[in-house]
N, C-alpha and C positions, 0 to 999 in steps of 0.2 A: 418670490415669484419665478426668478431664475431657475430655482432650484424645482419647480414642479414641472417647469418647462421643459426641463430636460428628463427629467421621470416619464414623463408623457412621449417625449419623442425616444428613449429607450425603447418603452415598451414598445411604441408602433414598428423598430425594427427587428426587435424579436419574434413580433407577431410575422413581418413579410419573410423572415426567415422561416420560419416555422411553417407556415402557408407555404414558399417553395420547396421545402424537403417533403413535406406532404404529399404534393401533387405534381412535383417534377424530380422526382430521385429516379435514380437509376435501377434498385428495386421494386417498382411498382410495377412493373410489368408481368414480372414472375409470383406478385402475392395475386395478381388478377385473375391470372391463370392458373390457379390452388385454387381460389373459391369457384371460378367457374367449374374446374373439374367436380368439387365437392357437391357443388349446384346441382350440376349434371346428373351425377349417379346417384346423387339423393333422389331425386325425382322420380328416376328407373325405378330405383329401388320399392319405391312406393306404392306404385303403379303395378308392378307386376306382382307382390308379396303381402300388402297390406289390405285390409280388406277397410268398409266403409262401416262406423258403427252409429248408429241412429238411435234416439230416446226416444220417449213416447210415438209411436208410428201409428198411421190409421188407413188401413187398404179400403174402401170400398166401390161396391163392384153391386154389378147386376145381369142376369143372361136374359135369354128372349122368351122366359117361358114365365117372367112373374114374378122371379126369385129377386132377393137383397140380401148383399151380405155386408155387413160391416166387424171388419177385422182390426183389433187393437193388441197392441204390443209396447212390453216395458221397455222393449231392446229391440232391435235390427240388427244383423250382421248381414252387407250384402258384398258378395268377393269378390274381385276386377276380374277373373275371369269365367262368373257364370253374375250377370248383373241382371237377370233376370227372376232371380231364387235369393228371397231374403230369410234366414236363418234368424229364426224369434224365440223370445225367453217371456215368461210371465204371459201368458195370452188367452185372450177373451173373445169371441166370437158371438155376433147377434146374425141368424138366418131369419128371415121374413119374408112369409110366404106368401103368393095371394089371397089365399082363403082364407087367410088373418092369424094364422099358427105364427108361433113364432118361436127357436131352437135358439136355445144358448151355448156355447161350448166354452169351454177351460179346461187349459194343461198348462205345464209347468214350460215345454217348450215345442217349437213346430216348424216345420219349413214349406213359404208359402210360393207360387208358381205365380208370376204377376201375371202373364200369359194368360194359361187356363184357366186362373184363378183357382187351383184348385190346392188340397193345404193336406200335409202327414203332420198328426198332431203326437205327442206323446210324452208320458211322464206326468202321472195323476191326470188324466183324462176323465174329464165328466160333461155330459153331455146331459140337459136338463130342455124338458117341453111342457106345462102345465105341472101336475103334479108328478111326473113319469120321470125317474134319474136312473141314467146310463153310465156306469163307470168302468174301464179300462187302462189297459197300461198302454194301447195305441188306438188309435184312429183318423181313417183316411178321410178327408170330404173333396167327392168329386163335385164340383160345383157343373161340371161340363156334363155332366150325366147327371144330377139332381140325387147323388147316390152320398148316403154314407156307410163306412164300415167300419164297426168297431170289433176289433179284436183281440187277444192275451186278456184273459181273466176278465170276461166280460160279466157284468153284473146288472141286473133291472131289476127295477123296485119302484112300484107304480100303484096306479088307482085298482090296477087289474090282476096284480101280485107280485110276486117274486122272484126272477130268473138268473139260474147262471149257465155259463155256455163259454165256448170258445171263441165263434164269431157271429154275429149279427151283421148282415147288410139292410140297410132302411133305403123305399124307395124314400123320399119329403115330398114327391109329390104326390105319389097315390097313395102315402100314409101305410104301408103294409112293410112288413120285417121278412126275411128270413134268416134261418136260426142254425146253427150248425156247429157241431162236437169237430175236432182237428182226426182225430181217430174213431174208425169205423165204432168200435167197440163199447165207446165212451156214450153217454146219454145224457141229453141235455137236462137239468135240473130244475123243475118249477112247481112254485104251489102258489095257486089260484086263490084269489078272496073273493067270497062270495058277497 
């Protein structure tokens, strides 16, 4: 019994020594002041250089004339210093109109204005409304003007035929396109199904 007794009272004053070198050495002051620096400039560092990156995202939004838009994304990147422009990868867009239309879009990636809501899409861009498919290697949607534009190798292929062209501007609200070649010279390409 002796013998545990004093086992027991060893260890408790290894342990108060251990606890005082811990928390009252003469070194503690200078390791405090290392991590707090490390602290510190870790933080900055972050703050000014690292941006924010987001999975699955979903913007949605509406203006005053009718319109919905519901914007999804595999990724978000949004950067400390423009935190209003999220920088998206894999992206899907559903527009819904009041008249009951409704615009699909996909591109491979896009950057969205949380403000205007308005989005530059680009890289396998396709733009889909009933049976009508729009495909390009860029396109704008101005949500703030009810405009979109697609343009670089613009392609339609619809209930109405077949076009290619260099840029298309669609109003989505009064449903009408115009059509336009980059060089005077150039002619837009289309054949009609009757």
């Amino acid at each position: 019994m002796k013998k545990n007794k004093i086992i027991q009272f060893s260890l408790v004053i290894v342990g108060i020594i251990l606890f005082f070198f811990t928390y009252y050495s003469s070194d503690k002051d200078k390791i405090v002041d290392i991590d707090k620096n490390i602290l510190v400039g870790g933080v900055s560092q972050l703050t000014k250089e690292i941006s924010n990156i987001i999975e699955n995202v979903e913007y949605v939004g509406s203006n005053n004339k009718g319109t919905f838009f519901e914007l999804n994304a595999a990724i978000a990147e949004i950067k400390y210093d423009k935190p209003n422009i999220s920088h998206l990868q894999d992206v899907f867009v559903v527009i819904k109109l009041s008249n009951l239309r409704t615009i699909h879009i996909r591109s491979d990636k896009a950057v969205f204005n949380k403000i205007s809501n308005d989005c530059e899409f680009f890289g396998n861009v396709e733009i889909t409304e009933q049976d009508n498919i729009i495909t390009s290697d860029n396109l704008d949607l101005y949500m703030s003007k009810n405009l979109i534009t697609a343009y670089n190798n613009v392609k339609y292929n619809g209930i109405k035929g077949f076009l290619i062209a260099d840029k298309v501007d669609i109003d989505i609200l009064k449903n009408e396109a115009n059509i336009f070649m980059f060089e005077k010279n150039d002619k837009v390409q289309v054949k009609y199904k009757y």
